[in-house]
N, C-alpha and C positions, 0 to 999 in steps of 0.2 A: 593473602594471609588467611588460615583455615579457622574455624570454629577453635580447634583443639590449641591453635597458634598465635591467638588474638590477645592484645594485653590486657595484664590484670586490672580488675579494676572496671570492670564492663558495666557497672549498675544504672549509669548514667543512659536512657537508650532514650534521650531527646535527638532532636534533628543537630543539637551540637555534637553528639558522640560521632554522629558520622566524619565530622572532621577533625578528628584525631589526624595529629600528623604522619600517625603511621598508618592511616586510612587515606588520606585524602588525595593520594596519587592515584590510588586505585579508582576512586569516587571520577575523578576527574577523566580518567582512559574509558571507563564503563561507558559515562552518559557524553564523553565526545565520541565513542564509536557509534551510538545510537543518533547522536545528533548530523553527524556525516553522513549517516544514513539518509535519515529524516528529510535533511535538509535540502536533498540534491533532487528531488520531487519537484517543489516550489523554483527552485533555481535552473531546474530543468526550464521549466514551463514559462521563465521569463527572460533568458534567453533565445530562446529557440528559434522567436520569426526572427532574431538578426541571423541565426545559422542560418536556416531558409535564403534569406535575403543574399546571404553570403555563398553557400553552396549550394541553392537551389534543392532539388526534391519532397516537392510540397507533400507528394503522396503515400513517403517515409514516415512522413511528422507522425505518426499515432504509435508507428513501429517503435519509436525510442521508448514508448512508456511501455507496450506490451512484450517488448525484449528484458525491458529493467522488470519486471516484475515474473515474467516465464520464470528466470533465470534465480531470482531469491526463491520462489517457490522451490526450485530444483535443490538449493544451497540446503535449505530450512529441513528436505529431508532427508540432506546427507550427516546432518550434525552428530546427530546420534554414532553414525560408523565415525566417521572423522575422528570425535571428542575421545572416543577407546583406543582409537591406534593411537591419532599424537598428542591429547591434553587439550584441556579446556584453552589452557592461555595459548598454547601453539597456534591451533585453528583461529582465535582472534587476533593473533599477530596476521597471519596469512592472509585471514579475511580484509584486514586495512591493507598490504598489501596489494592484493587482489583486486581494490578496490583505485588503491591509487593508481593501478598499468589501465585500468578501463579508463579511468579520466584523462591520462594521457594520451591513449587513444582517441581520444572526443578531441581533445586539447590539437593535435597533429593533425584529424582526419582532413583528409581533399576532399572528402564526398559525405554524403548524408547515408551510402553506407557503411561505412569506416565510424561514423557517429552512432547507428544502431549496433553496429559489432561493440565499438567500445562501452555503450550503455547494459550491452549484454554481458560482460566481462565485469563489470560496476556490481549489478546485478546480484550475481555469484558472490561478488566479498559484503554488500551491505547486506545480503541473505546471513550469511555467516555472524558476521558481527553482530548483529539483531539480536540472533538466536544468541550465541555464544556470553552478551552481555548479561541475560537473564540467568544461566548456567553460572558465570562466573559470581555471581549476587549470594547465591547460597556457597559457595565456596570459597567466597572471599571475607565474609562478614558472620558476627554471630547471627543465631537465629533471630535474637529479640529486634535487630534490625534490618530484617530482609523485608519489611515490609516499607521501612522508608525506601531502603535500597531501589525498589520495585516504584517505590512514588516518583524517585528521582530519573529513573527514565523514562519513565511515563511524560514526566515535566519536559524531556529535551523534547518530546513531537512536539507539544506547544512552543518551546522555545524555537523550533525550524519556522515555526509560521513568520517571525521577524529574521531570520537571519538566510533562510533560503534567497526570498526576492531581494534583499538586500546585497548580499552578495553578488548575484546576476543580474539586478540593475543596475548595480555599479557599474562594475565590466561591461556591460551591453550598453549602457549608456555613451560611454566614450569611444565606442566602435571596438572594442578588445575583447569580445565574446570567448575567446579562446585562453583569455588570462584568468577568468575565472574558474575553465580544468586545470590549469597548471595552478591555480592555489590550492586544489582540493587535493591537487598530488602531491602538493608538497605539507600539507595536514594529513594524510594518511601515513605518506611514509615518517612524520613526526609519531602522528599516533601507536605506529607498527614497534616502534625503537621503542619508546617509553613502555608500551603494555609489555614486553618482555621484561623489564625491571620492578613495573608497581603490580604486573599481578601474582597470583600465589602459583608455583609451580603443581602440577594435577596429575595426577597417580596415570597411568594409562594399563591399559587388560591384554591390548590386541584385541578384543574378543566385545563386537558391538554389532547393533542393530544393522542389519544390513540393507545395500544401498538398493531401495526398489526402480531397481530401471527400469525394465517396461513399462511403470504406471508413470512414473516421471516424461520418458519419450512418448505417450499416450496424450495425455496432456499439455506437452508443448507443441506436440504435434496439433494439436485441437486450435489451442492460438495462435501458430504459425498457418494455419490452414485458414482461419478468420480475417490475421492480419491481410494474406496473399489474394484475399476478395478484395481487397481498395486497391491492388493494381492490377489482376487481370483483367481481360476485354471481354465483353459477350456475360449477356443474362445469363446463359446456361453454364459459363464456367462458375462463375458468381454459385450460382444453384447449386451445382456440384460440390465446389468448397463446402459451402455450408451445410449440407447432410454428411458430407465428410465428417467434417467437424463434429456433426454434433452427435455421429454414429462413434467416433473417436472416442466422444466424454461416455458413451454408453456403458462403451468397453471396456473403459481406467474402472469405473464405479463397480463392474460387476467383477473385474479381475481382483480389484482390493476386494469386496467382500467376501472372496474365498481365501484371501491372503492369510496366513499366518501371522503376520504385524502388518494390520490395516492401518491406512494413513487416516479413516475415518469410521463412525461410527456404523455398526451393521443395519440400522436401519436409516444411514444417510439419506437421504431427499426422499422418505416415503411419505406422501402425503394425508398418511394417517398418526403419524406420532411426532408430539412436540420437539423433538431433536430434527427430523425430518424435516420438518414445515420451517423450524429455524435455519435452517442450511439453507432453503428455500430462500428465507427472508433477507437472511445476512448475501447469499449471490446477490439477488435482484438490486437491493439497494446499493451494495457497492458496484454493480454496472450504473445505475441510474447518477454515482456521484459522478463517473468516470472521465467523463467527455470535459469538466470543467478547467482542470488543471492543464489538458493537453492544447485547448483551442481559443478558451476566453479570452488570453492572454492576445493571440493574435488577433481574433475579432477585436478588442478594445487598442489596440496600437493601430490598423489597419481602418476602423469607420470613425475612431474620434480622437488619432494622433497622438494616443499618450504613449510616454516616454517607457521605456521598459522598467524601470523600476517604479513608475504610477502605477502599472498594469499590474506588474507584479499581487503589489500591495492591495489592487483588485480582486486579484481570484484567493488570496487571503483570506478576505472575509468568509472565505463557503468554508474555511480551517476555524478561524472568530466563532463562527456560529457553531461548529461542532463542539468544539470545546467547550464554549459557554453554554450550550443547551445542555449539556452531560453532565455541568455542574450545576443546573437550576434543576433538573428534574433529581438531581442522586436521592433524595429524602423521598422520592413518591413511595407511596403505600404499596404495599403486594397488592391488597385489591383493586388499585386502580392504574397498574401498568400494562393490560392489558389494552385500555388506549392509546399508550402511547405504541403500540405494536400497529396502531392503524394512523393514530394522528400523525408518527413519523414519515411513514411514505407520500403520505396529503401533502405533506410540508415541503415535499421533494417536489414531487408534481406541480406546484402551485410557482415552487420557485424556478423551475424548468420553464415551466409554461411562462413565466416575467421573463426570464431571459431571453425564450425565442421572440418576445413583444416588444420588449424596452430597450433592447442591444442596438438599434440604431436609432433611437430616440435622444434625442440633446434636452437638458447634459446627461453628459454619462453617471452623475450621480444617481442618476433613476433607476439603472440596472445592479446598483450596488445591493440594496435589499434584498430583491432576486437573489443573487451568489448568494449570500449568506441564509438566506431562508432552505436552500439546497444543503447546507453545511448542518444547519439548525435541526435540520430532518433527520438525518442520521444519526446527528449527537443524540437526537429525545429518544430514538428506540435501541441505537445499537448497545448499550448496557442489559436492556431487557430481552434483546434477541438472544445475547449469549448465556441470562440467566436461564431462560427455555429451555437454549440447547441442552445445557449441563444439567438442570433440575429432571428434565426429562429423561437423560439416559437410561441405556438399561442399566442393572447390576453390572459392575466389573468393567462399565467403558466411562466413568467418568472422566480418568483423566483423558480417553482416548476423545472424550465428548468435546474436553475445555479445548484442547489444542486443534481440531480440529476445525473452529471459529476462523480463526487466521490461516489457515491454509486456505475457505473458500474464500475470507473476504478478498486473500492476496490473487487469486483466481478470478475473480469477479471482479475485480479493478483491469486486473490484466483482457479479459472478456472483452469489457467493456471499452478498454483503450481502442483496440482492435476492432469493435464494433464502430464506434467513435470515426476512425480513420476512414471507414467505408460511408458513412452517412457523410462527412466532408467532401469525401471526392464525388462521389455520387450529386451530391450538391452542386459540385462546381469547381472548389476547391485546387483539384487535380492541376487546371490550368496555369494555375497561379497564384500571387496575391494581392490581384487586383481587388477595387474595390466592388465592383458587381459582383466578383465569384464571391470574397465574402463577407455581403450582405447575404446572399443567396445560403450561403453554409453556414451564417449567426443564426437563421430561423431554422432551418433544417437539422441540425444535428441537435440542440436543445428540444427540439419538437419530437426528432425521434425517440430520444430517449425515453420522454414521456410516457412511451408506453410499459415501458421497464418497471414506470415507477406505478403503473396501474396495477400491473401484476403484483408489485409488492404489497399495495393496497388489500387487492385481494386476499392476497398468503394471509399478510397479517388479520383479517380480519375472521381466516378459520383460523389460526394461530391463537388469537383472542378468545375462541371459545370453548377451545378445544382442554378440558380439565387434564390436566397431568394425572396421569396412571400410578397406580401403584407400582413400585420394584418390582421389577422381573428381571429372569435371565437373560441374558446374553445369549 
């Protein structure tokens, strides 16, 4: 239902208006597409050593999270062409869709590749519905309430931190690992039905932003070429990958800035201006989170027997802590968040470094602070990383500034999964999941990360001094 279409009588713009009954179908399809999304993160990550256990391919395990994540990036910049050919609500019917053939795909697979195909395919519709939720928010609701609109999806990532491991320690608990994709298919294709009814039909042009392939195949190219280091053989293929890759991201960065509609801003990662240096900040730390969701979950069922939904609710807390530090710091002063642009990555490092110490240490209550002071670290800067970005643009890229936060954080998670999977097998990992290989991979892959989060240290701390500029052009 449109601004022009909404009923009379709108003065009311508390959090009750939003449940009007001729709203609250819509309220309900928005923040469960968001929440499917959300969700299937944590319930990936608490599932997974029963797949493992079940279908073997230890040296996959990073690929499901750097495929789910490639592949929303790819989704996130086709919305724009999509949403002008068929409508806002079409693309989010398709995206649930879309979403559900992946999970069924996971749900079916004989192998751990059929589980990366299907989380790549997942990928593509929770990319969509992301997006398309926030779009539908101004088109469904008046203005005076697009701002709870926007609260309320916000709220369903926090609400995934209890419902993700939940769900997958359920199912993984009773050996049914596979009943928990056939729940998520059959909530999407409910979800798919209902948003063609509760949301507002969307004008369409033909006539949209168009799809940038090469810098999309540039960039999956970059972390499929990452991913492909934790199972080639030989240092030197290894070597190869990686100057690949990272000649790959060279490539995307300098063919978007000559682009016509750049996916980022024109002076992205330059090391002399606050937009720059925040791009900087926002990569490194979202690598530095990355390793936690994909491996903790196995390290903690593997060195101290907990059940998959205890573990679950372990690597939770690094979600606990993000959140809750995001809300202790929101009131900080402008003149003193330029700490937390350095105290955040500390935060990370400190809780990285407890993990690779205290992860086999009894009880596993010990390494629970860890997780969570990783979570804690990102919550306290990443609000002020993305004010940097945006306050520092030039003229004319603000909004190219705001949006462009989430495309690297979603890159930098994807980076870092992939990074992730190479530090594991390197470790040990690869052979199995026994308990020496990892012991061997609980210290190693937290320890690598580490230095991720040293680099972030540093960005933030020229970040922190570096005065925002006056306006200029573009």
């Amino acid at each position: 239902m449109s601004e022009e279409t909404a009923p009379q009588g709108t003065a009311d713009t508390g959090w009750s208006a939003m449940l009007r009954p001729a709203w609250l179908p819509a309220v309900a399809v928005l923040v469960g597409g968001v929440l499917l999304h959300s969700m299937n993160v944590l319930m990936l990550a608490t599932v997974l050593p029963s797949v493992v256990e079940d279908l073997g391919g230890a040296t996959l395990m990073s690929w499901t999270s750097s495929a789910f994540l490639a592949s929303s990036i790819v989704a996130a910049t086709c919305t724009g062409y999509l949403t002008s050919i068929l409508g806002a609500r079409t693309v989010f019917s398709a995206g649930a869709v879309i979403f559900g053939v992946g999970a069924l795909t996971c749900a079916l697979a004989p192998s751990m590749a059929l589980i990366v195909a299907g989380r790549f395919v997942q990928g593509f519709g929770g990319g969509l519905l992301t997006a398309m939720a926030y779009v539908l928010v101004r088109s469904t609701f008046p203005q005076v309430l697009w701002a709870r609109g926007f609260a309320l999806l916000s709220g369903a990532w926090s609400l995934s931190i209890l419902v993700g491991p939940l769900v997958g320690g359920l199912f993984a608990r009773y050996g049914h690992w596979r009943g928990a994709f056939f729940a998520v298919t059959g909530i999407a294709a409910l979800l798919s039905l209902v948003a063609l009814r509760a949301l507002p039909r969307s004008a369409t042009s033909g006539e949209g932003a168009r799809v940038p392939v090469l810098r999309i195949a540039l960039i999956c190219g970059a972390i499929a070429g990452l991913s492909a280091m934790a199972v080639v053989p030989g240092a030197a293929a290894k070597a190869a990958l990686l100057a690949l890759a990272v000649a790959t991201l060279a490539v995307a960065l300098a063919v978007d800035r000559r682009a016509h509609q750049p996916l980022l801003p024109t002076d992205a990662f330059s090391l002399r201006s606050p937009t720059g240096l925040g791009l900087w900040l926002a990569l490194t730390v979202a690598i530095s989170y990355s390793p936690l969701q994909i491996f903790v979950p196995i390290f903690l069922q593997g060195l101290h027997g907990l059940d998959p939904l205890g573990a679950g609710y372990m690597v939770a807390g690094a979600s606990f802590g993000w959140t809750g530090m995001s809300l202790v710091v929101a009131e900080t002063p402008p003149e003193r968040t330029g700490r937390l642009l350095v105290a955040g990555p500390l935060m990370m490092l400190a809780g990285l470094l407890g993990v690779a110490l205290l992860m086999e240490r009894e009880p596993v209550l010990l390494v629970f602070p860890a997780i969570a002071l990783v979570g804690a670290g990102i919550g306290g800067c990443w609000a002020f990383i993305a004010q940097r970005v945006m306050t520092g643009a030039r003229a004319g890229e603000e909004n190219l500034a705001a949006s462009s936060v989430a495309t690297v954080q979603q890159t930098g998670f994807a980076l870092g999964a992939a990074l992730a999977g190479l530090a594991a097998n390197a470790a040990g990992l690869s052979a199995g999941l026994n308990r020496a290989d990892i012991a061997s991979a609980a210290f190693w892959v937290p320890m690598s990360f580490a230095a991720a989060a040293v680099v972030a240290v540093l960005v933030g701390l020229r970040l922190a001094r570096l005065r925002l500029p006056e306006r200029r052009p573009a």
